[in-house]
ZAMARGU-4260 file (C-alpha; in steps of 0.2 Angstrom, whole numbers, plus 5000, padded with zeros to 4 digits):
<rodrens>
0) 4966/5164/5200 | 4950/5159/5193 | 4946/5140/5194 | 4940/5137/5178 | 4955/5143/5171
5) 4964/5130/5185 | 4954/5117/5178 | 4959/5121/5160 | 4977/5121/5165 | 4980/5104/5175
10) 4966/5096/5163 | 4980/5089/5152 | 4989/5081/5165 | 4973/5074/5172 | 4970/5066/5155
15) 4990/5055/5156 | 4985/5051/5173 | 4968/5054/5182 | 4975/5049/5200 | 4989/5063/5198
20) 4987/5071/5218 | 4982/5088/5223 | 4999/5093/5228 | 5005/5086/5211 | 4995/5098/5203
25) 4996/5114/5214 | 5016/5113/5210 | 5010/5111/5191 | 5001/5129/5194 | 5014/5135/5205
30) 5029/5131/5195 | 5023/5139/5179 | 5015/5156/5188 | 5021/5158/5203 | 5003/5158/5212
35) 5000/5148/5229 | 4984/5141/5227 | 4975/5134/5244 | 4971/5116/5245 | 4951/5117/5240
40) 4953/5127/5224 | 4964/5115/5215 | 4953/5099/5222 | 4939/5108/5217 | 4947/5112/5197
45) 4953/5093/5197 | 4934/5087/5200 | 4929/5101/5185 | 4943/5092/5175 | 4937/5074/5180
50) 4921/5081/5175 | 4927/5086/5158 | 4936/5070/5156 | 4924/5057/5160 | 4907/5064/5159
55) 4896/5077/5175 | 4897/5068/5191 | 4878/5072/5195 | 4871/5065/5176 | 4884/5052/5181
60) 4872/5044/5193 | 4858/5044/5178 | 4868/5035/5167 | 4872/5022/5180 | 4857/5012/5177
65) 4858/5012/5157 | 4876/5006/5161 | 4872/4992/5170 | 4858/4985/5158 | 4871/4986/5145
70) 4882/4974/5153 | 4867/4964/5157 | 4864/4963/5141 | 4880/4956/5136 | 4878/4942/5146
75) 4862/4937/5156 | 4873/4930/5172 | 4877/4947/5177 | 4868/4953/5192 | 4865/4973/5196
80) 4853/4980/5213 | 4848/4995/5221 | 4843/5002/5238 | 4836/5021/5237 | 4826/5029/5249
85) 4813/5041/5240 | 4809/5057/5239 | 4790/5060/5235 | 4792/5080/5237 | 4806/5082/5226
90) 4800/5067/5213 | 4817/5059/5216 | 4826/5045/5224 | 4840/5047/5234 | 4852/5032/5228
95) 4860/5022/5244 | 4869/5008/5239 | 4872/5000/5221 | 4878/4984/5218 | 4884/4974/5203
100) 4892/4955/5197 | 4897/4950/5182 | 4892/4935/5176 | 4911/4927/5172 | 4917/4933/5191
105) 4901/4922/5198 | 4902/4908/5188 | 4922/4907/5193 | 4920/4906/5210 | 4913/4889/5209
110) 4933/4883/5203 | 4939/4894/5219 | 4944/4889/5238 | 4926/4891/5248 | 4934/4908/5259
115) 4929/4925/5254 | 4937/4937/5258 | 4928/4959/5261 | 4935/4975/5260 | 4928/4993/5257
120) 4940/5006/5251 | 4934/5024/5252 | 4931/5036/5239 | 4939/5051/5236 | 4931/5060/5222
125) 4916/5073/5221 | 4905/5062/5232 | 4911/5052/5246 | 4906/5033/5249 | 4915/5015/5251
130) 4918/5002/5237 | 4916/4985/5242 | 4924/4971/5236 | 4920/4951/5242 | 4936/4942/5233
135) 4941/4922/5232 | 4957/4913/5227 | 4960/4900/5217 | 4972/4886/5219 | 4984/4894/5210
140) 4983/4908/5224 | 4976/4920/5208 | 4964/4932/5217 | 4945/4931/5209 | 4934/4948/5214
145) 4918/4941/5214 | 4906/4956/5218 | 4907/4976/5217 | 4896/4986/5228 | 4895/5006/5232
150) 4888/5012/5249 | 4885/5028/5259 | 4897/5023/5274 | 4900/5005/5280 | 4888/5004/5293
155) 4875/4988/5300 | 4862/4990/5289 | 4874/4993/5273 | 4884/4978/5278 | 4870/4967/5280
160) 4862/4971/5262 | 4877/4969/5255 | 4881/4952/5261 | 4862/4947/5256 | 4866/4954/5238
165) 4881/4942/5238 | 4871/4926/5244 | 4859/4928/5230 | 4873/4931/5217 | 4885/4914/5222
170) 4871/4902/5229 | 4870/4893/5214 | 4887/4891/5213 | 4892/4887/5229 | 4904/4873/5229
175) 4899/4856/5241 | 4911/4864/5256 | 4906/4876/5268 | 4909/4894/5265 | 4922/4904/5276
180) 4917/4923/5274 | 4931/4936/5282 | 4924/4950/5287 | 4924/4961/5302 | 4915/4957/5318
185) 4898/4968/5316 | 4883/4959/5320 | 4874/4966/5304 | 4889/4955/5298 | 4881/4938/5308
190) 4862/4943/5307 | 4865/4942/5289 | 4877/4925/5285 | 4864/4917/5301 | 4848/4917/5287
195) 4860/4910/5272 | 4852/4894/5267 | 4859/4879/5276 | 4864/4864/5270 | 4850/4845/5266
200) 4856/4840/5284 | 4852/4857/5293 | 4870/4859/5296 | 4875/4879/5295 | 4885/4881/5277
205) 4893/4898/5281 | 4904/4902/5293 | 4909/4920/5298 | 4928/4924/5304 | 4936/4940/5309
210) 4953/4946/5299 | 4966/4941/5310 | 4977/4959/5306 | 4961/4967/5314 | 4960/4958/5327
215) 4978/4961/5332 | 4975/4978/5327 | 4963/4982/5339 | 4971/4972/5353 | 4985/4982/5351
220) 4975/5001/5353 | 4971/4992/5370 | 4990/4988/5376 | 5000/4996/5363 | 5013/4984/5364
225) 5022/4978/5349 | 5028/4963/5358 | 5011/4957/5361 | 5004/4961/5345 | 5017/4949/5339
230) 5013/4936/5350 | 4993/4938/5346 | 4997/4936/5328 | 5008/4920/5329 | 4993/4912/5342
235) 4980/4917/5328 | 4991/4908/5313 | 4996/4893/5324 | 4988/4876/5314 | 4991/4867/5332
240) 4980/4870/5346 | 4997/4865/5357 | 5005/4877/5349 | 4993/4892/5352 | 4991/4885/5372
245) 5012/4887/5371 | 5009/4904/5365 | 4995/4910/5375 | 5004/4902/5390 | 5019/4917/5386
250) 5003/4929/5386 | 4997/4925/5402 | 5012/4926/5411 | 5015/4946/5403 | 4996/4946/5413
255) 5000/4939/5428 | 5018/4952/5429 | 5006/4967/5423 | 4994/4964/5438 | 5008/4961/5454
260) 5006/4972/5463 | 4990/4983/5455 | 4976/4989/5465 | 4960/4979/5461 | 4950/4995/5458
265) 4963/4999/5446 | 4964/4983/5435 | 4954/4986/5419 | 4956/4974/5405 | 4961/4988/5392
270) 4978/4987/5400 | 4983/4974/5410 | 4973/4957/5404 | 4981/4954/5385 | 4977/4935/5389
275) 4959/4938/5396 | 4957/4952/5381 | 4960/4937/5368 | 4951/4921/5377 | 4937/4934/5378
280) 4934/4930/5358 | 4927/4918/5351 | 4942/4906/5345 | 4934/4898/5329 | 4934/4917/5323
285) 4950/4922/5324 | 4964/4906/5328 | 4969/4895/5315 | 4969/4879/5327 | 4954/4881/5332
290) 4944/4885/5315 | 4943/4867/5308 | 4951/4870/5293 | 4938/4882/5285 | 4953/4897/5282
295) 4962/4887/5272 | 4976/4897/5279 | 4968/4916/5270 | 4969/4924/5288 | 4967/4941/5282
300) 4958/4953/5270 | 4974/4956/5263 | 4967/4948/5245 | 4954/4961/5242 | 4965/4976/5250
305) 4980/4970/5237 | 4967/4968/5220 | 4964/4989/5226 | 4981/4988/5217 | 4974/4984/5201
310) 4958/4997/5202 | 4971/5009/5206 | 4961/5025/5200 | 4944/5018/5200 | 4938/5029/5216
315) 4941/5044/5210 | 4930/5045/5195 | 4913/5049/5195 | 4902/5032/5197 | 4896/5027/5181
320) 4913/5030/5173 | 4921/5019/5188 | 4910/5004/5187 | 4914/5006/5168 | 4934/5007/5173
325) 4932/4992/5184 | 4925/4985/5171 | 4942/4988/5160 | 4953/4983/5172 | 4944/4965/5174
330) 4943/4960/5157 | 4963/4965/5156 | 4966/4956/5172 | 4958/4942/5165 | 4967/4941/5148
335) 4982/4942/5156 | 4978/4926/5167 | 4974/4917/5148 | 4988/4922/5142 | 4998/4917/5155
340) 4990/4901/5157 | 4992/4897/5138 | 5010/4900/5141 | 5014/4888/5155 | 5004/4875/5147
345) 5015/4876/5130 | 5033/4876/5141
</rodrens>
């Protein structure tokens, strides 16, 4: 079965719903003819449909640019950059990373709790890459996406221009308090927040923190333990440094049962040390007590991993036509919020 003729045939379901999966639509071909088709054919007629429907996903890459200057446009405040590595042979540029603000989600952030939170979400359409998002809260616990970015692979140096493409949108909005950023532990990551501006006195402003649910993650591929994880997790959200001694107190008794009786040569801390594992990072990154109220309790990245909810769709379309979705779904995020605000202020 030819894939064009695929493509014409699962098009119209793609049109009601664009995020329909690749088994959803081999049973569509299936069901009406009778024809196993294997996995690629009907991924490759869904990207030919996606294509039809929301514009080429190469000339998608050209009209990226023109987009972004449209929104610009609009409104002044809204920020767009670019890193591309040339290619003089070819007369092209090869297109790394792309990033973009709107001007409403950076002014916003100002009214928000001083703690972002970052996520990447991967793409799954003709061309791979990772969707960033740096997220805020309000105090009505209402998440605020502050800054989209596209990259190659999350990696040092696409983390670290990221987070400098995010200090110049929100330092002139940055509210008196110091910033909390959660992010995960890679030392592009602290290169980066380590030349924010500091504050008149000299003091740093920005403060890196790990997400507690990777932390315990992680410390739970060394022990595999369910237990333990559990315990890791209640010492990380403890606001009471007694509490989290109590708890790591439990901890380092499991440690000193998992060493009796174990050959020296045969103690390695990826099995029996959970306590030393845990004391071995830095406390202010990953425990509550110990952070000096700069969480203000957001542990996680859960914020920017939930908003994915909402952009449900965007990371399958070609580029242009997903900054444009995003673009969608924020202004009917937001006018939801108004009208929800104009009805609790009129009860």
């Amino acid at each position: 079965m030819d894939s064009n003729f695929v493509t014409s045939e699962i098009v119209g379901k793609l049109r009601q719903n664009h995020t329909a999966r690749i088994d959803e639509l081999w049973e569509i071909i299936h069901t009406k003819y009778k024809h196993e088709l294997s996995y690629y054919k009907v991924w490759d007629a869904k990207q030919k449909a996606i294509a039809k429907i929301f514009g080429d996903w190469e000339e998608s890459y050209q009209r990226l640019q023109k987009l972004l200057l449209t929104y610009l446009d609009q409104d002044l405040g809204t920020q767009y950059n670019y890193h591309t590595i040339p290619r003089p042979h070819e007369g092209t540029a090869l297109l790394c990373y792309v990033y973009w603000a709107f001007a409403p989600c950076i002014t916003a952030f100002q009214y928000c709790r001083p703690v972002i939170s970052i996520d990447g979400t991967h793409l799954y359409g003709k061309y791979k890459g990772v969707l960033m998002i740096a997220m805020a809260t309000d105090a009505n616990q209402k998440v605020l996406p502050i800054v989209f970015a596209v990259v190659d692979k999350e990696s040092g140096p696409s983390r670290g221009w990221f987070i400098e493409c995010l200090k110049t949108s929100i330092e002139h909005v940055i509210p008196d308090d110091d910033i909390c950023i959660i992010y995960d532990r890679h030392k592009g990551i602290k290169c980066a927040i380590g030349e924010w501006p500091r504050g008149q006195d000299g003091r740093e402003r920005v403060f890196h923190r790990y997400c507690l649910r990777h932390v315990t993650s992680n410390f739970n591929t060394h022990f595999d333990d369910m237990t333990l994880k559990a315990l890791a997790l209640k010492a990380g959200y403890a606001t009471h440094k007694a509490k989290f001694e109590s708890i790591m107190q439990t901890i380092k008794e499991v440690e000193i049962n998992l060493l009796r009786g174990v050959d020296p040569i045969d103690r390695q801390i990826g099995r029996y040390m959970p306590y030393t594992y845990l004391m071995s990072e830095d406390l202010d990154k990953w425990t509550q007590s110990h952070d000096g109220g700069r969480w203000y309790g957001a542990m996680t990245t859960n914020i920017s991993e939930c908003f994915n909810g909402v952009l449900k769709g965007a990371h399958s379309l070609p580029i242009a036509a997903m900054v444009e979705f995003i673009w969608c779904k924020l202004v009917a995020y937001f006018h939801d919020r108004h009208k929800q605000i104009i009805f609790d202020l009129s009860r």
